[in-house]
C-alpha positions in Angstrom: -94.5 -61.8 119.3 -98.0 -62.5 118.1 -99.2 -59.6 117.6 -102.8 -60.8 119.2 -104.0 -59.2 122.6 -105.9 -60.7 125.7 -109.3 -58.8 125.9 -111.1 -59.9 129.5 -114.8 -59.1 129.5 -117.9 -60.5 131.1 -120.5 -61.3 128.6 -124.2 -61.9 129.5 -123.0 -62.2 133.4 -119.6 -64.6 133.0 -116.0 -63.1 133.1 -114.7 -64.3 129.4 -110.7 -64.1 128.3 -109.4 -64.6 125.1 -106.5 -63.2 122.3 -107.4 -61.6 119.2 -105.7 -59.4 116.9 -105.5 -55.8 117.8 -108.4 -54.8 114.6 -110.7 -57.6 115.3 -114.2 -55.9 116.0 -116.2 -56.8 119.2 -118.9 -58.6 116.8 -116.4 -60.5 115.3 -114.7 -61.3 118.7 -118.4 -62.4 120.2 -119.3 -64.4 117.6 -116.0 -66.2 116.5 -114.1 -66.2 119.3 -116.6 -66.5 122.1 -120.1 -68.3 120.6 -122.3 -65.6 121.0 -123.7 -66.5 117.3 -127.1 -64.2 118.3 -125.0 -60.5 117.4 -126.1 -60.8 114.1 -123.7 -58.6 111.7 -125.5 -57.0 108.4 -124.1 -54.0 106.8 -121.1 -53.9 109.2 -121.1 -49.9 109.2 -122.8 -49.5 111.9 -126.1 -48.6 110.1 -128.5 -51.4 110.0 -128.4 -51.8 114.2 -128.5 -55.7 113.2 -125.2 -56.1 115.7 -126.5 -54.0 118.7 -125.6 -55.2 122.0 -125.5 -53.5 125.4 -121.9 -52.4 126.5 -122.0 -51.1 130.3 -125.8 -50.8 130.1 -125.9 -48.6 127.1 -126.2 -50.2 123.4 -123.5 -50.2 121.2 -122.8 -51.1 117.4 -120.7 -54.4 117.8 -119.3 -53.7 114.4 -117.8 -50.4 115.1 -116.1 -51.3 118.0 -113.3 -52.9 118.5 -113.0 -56.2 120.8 -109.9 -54.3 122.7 -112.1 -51.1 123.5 -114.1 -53.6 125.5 -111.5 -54.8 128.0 -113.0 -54.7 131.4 -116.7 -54.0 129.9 -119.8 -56.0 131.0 -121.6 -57.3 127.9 -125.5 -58.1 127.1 -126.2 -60.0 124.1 -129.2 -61.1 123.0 -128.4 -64.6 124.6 -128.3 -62.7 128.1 -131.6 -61.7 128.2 -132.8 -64.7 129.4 -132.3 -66.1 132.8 -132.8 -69.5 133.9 -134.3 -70.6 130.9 -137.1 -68.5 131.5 -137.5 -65.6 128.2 -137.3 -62.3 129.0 -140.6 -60.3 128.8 -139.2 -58.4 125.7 -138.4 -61.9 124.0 -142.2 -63.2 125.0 -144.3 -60.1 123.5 -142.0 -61.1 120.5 -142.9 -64.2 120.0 -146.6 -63.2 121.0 -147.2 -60.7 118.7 -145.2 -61.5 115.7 -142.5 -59.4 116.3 -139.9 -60.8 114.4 -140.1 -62.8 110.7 -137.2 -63.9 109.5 -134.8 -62.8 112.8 -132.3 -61.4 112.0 -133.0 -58.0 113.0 -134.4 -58.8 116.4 -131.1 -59.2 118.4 -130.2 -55.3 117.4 -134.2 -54.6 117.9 -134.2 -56.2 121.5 -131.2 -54.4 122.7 -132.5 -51.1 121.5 -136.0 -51.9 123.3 -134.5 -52.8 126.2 -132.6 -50.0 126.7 -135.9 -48.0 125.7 -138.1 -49.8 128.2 -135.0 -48.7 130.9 -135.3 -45.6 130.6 -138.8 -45.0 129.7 -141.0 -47.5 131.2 -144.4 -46.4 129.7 -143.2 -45.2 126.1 -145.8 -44.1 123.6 -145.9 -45.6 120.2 -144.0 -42.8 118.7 -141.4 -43.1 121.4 -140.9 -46.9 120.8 -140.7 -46.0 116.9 -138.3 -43.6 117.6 -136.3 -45.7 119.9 -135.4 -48.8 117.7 -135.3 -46.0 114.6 -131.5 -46.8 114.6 -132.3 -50.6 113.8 -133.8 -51.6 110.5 -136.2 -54.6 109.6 -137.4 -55.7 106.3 -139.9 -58.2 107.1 -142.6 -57.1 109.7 -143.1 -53.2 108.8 -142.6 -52.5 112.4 -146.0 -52.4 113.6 -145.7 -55.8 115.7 -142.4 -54.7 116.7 -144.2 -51.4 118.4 -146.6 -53.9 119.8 -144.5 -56.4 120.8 -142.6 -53.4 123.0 -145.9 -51.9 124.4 -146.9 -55.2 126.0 -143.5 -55.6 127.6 -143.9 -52.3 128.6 -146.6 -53.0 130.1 -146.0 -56.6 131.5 -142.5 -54.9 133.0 -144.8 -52.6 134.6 -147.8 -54.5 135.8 -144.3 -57.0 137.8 -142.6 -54.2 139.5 
């Protein structure tokens, strides 16, 4: 006996299978076990939002959950927001407006935004605040995040 288990996911729209040890978390499965080098890991308490993911459509703390509670989940990481090589509208206003510095908060702060813009299509600058409040950033001050979200706010809106 090896004491590792098969976890079976799909991750950013492809059905992944692999063995792990019971306690591995799902950042640490993602990243070492399955590539997906963009969940970033930072405090690894769940507090910083640096490993935030979408799990069933809902974000999640990577490093809080275990890879096994994920068996039979469907996975976004920042990797999946792209489709055919084309960036999502959230990474674009990113990149337009200066969104991100050094990087490694914008995974976590593109999962939470995109679960924002989802449920609130035409947020207000305080909503946007308070929706990636749960992911922290030491570089921009969080203005050009907030502006970065409004214009893909509003892009997502002005395509649908």
């Amino acid at each position: 006996m090896t004491g590792k288990v098969t976890v079976t996911l799909k991750v950013n729209g492809r059905t992944f299978s692999a063995d792990c040890e019971p306690r591995k978390t799902l950042a640490d499965f993602l990243r070492q076990d399955l590539g997906f080098t963009g969940v970033h890991l930072g405090c690894e308490h769940g507090v910083c939002g640096a490993c935030t993911i979408s799990v069933d459509g809902s974000t999640a703390r990577s490093c809080c959950m275990l890879a096994v509670q994920a068996e039979g989940t469907e996975v976004t990481t920042v990797e999946g927001l792209a489709s055919d090589g084309n960036l999502h509208p959230l990474q674009e206003a990113f990149w337009k407006h200066h969104g991100l510095q050094c990087g490694f908060c914008t995974p976590g702060m593109l999962a939470a935004a995109s679960e924002l813009l989802e449920d609130n299509p035409d947020p207000t600058a305080d909503e946007i605040r308070e929706g990636i409040s749960g992911n922290l950033c030491r570089c921009t001050g969080y203005q050009f995040i907030v502006d970065s979200v409004q214009d893909a706010a509003q892009h997502l809106r002005s395509t649908t």
